[in-house]
MARTILO-306682 format. One record per residue (C-alpha): x, y, z. Coordinates in steps of 0.25 Angstrom, whole numbers, plus 5000, padded with zeros to 4 digits. Layout:
N
+------+------+------+
!   xx !   yy !   zz !
+------+------+------+
!    X !    Y !    Z !
...
+------+------+------+
! end
This chain:
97
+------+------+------+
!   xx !   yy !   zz !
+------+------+------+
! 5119 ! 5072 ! 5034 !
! 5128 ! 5059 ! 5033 !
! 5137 ! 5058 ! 5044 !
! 5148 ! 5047 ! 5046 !
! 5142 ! 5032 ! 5047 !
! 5131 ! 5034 ! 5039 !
! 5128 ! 5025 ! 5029 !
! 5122 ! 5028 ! 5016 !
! 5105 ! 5025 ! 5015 !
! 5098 ! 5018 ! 5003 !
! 5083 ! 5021 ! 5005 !
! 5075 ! 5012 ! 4994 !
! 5060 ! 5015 ! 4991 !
! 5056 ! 5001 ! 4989 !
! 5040 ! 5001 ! 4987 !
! 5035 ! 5003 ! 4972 !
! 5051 ! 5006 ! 4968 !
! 5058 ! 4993 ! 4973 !
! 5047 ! 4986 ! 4979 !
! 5035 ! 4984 ! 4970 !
! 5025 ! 4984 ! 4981 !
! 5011 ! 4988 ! 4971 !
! 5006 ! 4975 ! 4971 !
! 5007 ! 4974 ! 4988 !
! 4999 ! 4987 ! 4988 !
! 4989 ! 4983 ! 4978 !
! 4986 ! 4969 ! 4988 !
! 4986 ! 4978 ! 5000 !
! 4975 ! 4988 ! 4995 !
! 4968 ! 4976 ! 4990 !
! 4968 ! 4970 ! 5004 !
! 4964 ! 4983 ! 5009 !
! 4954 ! 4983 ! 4999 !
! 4947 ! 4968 ! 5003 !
! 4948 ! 4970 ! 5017 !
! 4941 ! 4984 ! 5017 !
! 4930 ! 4977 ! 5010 !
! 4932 ! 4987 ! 4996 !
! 4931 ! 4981 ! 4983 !
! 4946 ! 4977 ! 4979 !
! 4954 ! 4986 ! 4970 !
! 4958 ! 4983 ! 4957 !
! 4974 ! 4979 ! 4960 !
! 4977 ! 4988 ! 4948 !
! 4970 ! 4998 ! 4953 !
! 4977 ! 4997 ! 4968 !
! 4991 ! 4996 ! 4961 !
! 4988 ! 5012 ! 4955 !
! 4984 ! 5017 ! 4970 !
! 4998 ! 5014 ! 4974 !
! 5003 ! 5028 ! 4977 !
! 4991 ! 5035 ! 4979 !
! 4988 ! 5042 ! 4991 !
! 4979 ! 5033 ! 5000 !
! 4968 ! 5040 ! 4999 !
! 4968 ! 5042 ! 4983 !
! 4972 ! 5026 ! 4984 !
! 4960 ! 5024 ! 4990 !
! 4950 ! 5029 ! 4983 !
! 4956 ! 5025 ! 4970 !
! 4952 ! 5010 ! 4974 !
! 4939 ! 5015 ! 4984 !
! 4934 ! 5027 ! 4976 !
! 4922 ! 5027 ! 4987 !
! 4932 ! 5025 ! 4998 !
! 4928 ! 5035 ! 5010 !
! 4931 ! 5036 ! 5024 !
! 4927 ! 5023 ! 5028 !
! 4936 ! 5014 ! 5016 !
! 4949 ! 5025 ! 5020 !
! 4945 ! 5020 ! 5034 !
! 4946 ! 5005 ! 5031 !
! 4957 ! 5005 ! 5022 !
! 4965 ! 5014 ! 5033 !
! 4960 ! 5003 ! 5043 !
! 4965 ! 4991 ! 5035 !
! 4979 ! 4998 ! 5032 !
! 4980 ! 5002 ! 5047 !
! 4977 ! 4985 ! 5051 !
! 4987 ! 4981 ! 5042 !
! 4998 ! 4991 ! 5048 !
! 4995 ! 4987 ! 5061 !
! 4993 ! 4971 ! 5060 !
! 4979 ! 4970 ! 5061 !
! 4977 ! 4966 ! 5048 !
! 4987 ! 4957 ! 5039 !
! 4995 ! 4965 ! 5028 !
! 4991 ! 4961 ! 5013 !
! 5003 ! 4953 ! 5009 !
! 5014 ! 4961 ! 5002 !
! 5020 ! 4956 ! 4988 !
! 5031 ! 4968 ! 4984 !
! 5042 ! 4964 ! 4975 !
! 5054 ! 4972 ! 4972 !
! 5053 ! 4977 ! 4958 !
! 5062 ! 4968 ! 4947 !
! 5077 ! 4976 ! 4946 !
+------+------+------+
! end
């Protein structure tokens, strides 16, 4: 319910509708990929995960990925988030118009 003073919200979502943030996610996975010691996907391949569920995404690039890769690649995520390990750099773009 409004109630007097209240200003109006705008609420944007920006990833993948203002901010084309594919490719960022595509150099993160490989990252992930590299440091986990796993073959590196193929980017096109990386760029079609995007939206999956994790575990789906997962084994779209790793499909012998068992409990210890899911490990690993939790683990790396889990560094980064914390500062243990550096982020992948990021390289998002607004999308033209």
């Amino acid at each position: 319910m409004k109630q007097a003073g209240d200003a109006p919200l705008a609420a944007f979502d920006l990833d993948g509708t203002l901010l084309d943030s594919a490719g960022s996610i595509v150099e993160r996975v490989i990252a992930c990929w590299e440091a986990c010691g796993f073959p590196p996907p193929d980017p096109a391949l990386a760029r079609r995960i995007i939206g999956l569920p994790w575990k789906e995404s997962v084994l779209t690039l790793l499909p012998d990925a068992g409990p210890k890769e899911f490990a690993q690649i939790r683990a790396f995520y889990e560094d980064v988030r914390e500062g243990r390990r550096a982020a992948p750099p990021v390289s998002e773009a607004l999308f033209e118009g």
